[in-house]
C-alpha positions in Angstrom: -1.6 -14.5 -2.1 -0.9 -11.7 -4.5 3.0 -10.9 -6.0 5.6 -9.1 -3.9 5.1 -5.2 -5.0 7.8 -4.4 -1.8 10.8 -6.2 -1.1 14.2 -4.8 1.1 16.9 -6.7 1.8 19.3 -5.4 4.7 17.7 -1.5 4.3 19.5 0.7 6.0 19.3 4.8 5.9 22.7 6.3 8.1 23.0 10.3 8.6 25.9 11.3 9.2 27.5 14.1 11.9 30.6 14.9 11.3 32.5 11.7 12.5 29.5 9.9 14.0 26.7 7.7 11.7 23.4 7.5 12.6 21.2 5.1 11.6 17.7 5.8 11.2 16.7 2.3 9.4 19.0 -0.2 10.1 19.0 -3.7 7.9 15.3 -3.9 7.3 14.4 -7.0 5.7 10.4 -7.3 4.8 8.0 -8.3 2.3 4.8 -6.5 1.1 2.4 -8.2 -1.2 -0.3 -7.0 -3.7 -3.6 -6.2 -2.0 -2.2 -5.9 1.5 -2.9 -3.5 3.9 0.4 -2.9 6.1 0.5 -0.5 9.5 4.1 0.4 10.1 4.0 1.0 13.9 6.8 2.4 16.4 7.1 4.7 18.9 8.4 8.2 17.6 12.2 8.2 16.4 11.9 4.9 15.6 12.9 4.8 12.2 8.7 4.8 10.5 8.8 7.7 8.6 12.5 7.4 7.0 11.3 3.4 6.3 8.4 4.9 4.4 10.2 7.4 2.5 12.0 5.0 0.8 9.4 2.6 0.1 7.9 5.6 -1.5 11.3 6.6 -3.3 11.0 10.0 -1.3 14.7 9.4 -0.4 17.4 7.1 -1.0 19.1 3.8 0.9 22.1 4.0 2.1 22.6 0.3 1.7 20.8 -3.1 0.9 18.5 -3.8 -1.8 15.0 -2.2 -1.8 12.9 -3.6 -4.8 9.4 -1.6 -5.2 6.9 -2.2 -8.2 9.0 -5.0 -9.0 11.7 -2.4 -10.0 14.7 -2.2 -7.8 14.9 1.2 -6.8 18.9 0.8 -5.1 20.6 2.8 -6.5 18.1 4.2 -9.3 18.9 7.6 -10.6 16.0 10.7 -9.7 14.5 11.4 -12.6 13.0 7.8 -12.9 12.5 8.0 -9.0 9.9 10.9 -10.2 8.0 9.3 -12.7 7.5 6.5 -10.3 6.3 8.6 -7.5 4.2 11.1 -9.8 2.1 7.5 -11.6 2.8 4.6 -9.4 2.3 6.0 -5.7 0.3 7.8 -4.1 0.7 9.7 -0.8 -0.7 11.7 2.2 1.0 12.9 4.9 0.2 14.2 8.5 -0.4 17.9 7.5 -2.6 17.5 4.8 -0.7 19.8 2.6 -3.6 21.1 0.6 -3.4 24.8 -1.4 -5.7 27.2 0.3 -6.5 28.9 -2.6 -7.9 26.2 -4.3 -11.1 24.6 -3.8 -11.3 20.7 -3.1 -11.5 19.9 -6.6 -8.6 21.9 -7.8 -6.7 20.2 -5.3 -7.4 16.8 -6.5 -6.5 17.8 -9.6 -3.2 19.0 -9.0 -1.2 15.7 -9.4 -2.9 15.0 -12.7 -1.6 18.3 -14.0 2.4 17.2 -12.6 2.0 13.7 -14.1 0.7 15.4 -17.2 -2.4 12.9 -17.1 -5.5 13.4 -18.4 -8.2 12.5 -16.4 -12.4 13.9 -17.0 -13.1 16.0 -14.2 -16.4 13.4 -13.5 -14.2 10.7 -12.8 -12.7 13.2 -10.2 -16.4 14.1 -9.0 -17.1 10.4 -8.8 -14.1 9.7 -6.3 -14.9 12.8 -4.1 -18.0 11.5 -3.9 -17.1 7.8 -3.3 -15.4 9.9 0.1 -18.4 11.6 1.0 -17.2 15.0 -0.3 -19.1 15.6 -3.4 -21.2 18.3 -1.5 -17.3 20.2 -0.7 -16.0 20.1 -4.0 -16.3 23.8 -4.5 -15.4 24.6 -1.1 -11.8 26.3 0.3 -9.4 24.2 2.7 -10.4 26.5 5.3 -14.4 25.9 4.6 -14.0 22.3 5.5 -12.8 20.4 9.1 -9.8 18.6 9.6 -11.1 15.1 8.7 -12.6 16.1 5.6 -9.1 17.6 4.7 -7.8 14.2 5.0 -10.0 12.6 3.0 -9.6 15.5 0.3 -5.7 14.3 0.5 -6.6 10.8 0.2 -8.7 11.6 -3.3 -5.6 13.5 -3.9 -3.4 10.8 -4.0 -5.8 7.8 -5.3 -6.8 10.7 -8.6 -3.9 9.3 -11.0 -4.8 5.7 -9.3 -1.7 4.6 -8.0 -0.8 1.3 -7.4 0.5 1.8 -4.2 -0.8 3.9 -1.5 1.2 5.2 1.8 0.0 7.7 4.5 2.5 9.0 7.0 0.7 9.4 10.5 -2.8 10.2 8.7 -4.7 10.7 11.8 -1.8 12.6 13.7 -4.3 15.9 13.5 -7.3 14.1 14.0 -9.8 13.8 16.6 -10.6 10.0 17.5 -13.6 9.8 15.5 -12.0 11.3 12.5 -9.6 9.0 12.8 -11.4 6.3 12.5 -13.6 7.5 9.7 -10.1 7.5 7.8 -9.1 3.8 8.6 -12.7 2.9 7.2 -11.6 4.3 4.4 -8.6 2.8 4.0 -9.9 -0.5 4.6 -12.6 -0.1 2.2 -10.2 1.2 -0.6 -8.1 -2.1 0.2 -11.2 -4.3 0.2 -13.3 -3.5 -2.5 -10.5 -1.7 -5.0 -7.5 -4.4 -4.1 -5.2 -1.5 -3.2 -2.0 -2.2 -1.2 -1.8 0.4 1.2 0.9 1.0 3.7 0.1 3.2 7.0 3.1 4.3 9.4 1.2 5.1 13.0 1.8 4.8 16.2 -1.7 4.4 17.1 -2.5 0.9 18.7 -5.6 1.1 18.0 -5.9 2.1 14.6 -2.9 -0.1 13.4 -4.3 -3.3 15.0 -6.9 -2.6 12.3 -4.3 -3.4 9.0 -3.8 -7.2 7.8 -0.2 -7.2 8.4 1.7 -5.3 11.6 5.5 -4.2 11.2 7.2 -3.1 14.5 10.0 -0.9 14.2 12.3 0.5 17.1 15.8 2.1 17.0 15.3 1.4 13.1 15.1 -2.3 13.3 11.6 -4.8 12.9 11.4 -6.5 16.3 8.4 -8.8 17.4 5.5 -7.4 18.7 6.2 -8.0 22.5 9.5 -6.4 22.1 7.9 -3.1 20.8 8.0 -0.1 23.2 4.5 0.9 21.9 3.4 -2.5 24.5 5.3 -1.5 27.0 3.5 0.6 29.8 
């Protein structure tokens, strides 16, 4: 069993409306190891995406302790919350989020250039092909489907080779056999590369797929046949 790389103690995450809080993650306690491969599942509005975020030091806890990378990242002030997310984490998100005006390479690139990492563009080559895109890497977002887009995000985040991986809804945009040619992948990145990987879905079927399930409604982990997703 590999070390704890996530650990959260009581997480919560409360908006506030005028006089009224809302919580959107309310006294999360979990445990994430090295080398696991983690679906996050929930209905929508159940508290997945905020959850992520701050696994992923996207935003900040309200209260409770929330250790990631060994680091507790409580109360830790942005700019370090930068660095962390620009060498440590990788990410890809629903909408792919690519630049259409640069090819599939450039793209890839673009993190190394923020991180101010230098990386040979072969190396680059190599992981587009590892994904099946080496004959896209001169192409245009819009020259390429939605699955491949994906996949170019997913060399996007692994390019300044993260130790931590998270994908937001992945497959939201994607047609059911696209979506599963992106599990694959994350199962084969997790397999033969050791990287822990965390997937928020509310896909059954796809999340079934991950070594370790967390169920999330109204912003609390429940068991499994407490979970509205089981409920028809």
């Amino acid at each position: 069993m590999g070390a704890s790389i996530i650990k959260a103690d009581k997480l919560s995450k409360v908006y506030r409306l005028f006089a009224e809080e809302i919580y959107a993650v309310k006294e999360v306690d979990l445990e994430i190891r090295l080398g696991d491969f983690v679906a996050i599942m929930g209905p929508s509005g159940s508290g997945k995406t905020t959850l992520l975020d701050s696994i992923g030091c996207l935003d900040s806890i309200s209260s409770g302790r929330l250790e990631v990378l060994g680091r507790d990242v409580s109360h830790v002030r942005e700019d370090k919350l930068v660095r962390m997310r620009r060498g440590d984490i990788g990410f890809i998100f629903q909408d792919f989020l690519l630049i259409p005006s640069l090819t599939v390479l450039e793209n890839v690139e673009l993190p190394l250039y923020f991180a101010r990492i230098t990386r040979k563009k072969e190396r680059l080559i190599q992981l587009l092909r590892k994904l099946g895109l080496e004959h896209r890497i001169n192409h245009l977002p819009k020259q390429i489907s939605g699955g491949e887009k994906q996949r170019v995000a997913i060399a996007r985040a692994l390019a300044t080779s993260p130790k931590l991986l998270l994908a937001d809804e992945p497959t939201g945009n994607l047609d059911t056999k696209s979506a599963q040619v992106i599990f694959d992948t994350f199962k084969q990145l997790n397999k033969e590369e050791g990287l822990t990987i965390i997937v928020a879905t509310h896909n059954q079927t796809l999340g079934s797929q991950a070594n370790q399930i967390i169920y999330l409604q109204d912003g609390k982990v429940i068991p499994k046949d407490q979970s509205a997703l089981f409920k028809i």
